[in-house]
N, C-alpha and C positions, 0 to 999 in steps of 0.2 A: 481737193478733188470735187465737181463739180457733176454730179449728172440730172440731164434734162430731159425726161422728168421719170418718175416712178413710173407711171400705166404703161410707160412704154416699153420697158424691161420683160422680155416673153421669157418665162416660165410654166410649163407642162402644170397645168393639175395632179395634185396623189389622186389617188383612187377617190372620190367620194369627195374631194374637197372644194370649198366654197372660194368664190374667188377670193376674199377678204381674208381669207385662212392664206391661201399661195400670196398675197402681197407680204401680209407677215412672214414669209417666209423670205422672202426676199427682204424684206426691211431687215430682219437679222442677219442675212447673211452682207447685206452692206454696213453692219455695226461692227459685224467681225471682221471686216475688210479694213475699216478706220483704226480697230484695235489694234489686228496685226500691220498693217503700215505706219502705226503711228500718226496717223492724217487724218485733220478733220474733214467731213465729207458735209456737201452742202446736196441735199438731195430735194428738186423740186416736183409739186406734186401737185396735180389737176383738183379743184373743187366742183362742188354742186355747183346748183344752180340757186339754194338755201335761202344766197346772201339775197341775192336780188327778190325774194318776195319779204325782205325787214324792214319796210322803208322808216317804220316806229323806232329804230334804233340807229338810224341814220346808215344802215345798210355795212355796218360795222361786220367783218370775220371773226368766227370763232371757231373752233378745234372742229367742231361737229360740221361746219361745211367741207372740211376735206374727205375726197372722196376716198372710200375704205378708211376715214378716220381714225374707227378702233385701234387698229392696230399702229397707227401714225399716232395718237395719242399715249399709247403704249411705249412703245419703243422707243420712242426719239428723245432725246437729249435736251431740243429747245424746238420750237415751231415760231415763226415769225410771218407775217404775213405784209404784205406792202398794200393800201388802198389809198385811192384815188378818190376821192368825193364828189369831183365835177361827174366823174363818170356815170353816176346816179340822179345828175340833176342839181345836186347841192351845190351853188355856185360862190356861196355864204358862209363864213363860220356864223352859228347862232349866237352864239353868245357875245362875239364882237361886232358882228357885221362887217369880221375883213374879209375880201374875196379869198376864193380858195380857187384860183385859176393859176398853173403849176405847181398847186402843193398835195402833198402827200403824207400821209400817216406809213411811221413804220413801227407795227403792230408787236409785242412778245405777247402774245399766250401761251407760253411754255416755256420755263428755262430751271431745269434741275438744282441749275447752279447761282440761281441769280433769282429776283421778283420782275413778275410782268409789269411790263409797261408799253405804252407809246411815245412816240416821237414826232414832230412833226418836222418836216421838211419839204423846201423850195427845190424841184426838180426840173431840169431842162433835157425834155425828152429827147431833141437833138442830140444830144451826149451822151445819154441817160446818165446826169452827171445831177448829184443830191446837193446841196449846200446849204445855209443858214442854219443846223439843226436846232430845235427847242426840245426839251422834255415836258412833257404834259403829265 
């Protein structure tokens, strides 16, 4: 199951509550959904704006750009993130000097079940179709 994306999910506030408290609430009640159907849920979720003032770190995502992160850091199972590097400017890998014009990072900072890593891969956004993968 696939839904696009979290913020857009309208849920009522309780009495007193903060927005980041009612996404939690939501976030669990789409874990009990995965449970009880037996189905993994792929649930995407809007970020800051974080990433784009790193340019030090190569403009890399981490947990803390997702917007209402706490409780997406909490709750979730695994978090992955997809980046684009040209998108930033970086047209270069640094370390090799090969172009990074259709390639893509695909990111785990989260995975309960497994260790984070990246990936990199060749994408053709006409498709949105991934191919060559490497592990980094």
């Amino acid at each position: 199951m696939v839904i696009d994306y979290l913020q857009l999910i309208e849920e009522q506030p309780r009495n007193g509550e903060l927005p980041a408290q009612t996404i939690g609430r939501v976030l669990k009640a789409v874990k009990r959904l995965a449970v009880e159907a037996d189905c993994p849920v792929l649930l995407l979720s809007q970020m800051n704006r974080e990433v784009e003032k790193r340019a030090d770190k190569g403009h890399l995502p981490v947990l803390a750009d997702l917007r209402d992160s706490g409780a997406i850091e909490q709750d979730a199972d695994a978090v992955f993130f997809i980046h684009r590097p040209v998108r930033f400017g970086v047209l270069q890998d640094p370390q090799t000097g090969e172009s990074l014009q259709n390639v893509c990072y695909l990111i785990a900072r989260k995975h309960r079940n497994d260790r984070d890593g990246m990936a990199r891969a060749r994408h053709n956004s006409s498709f949105t179709q991934f191919t060559d993968t490497t592990i980094i």
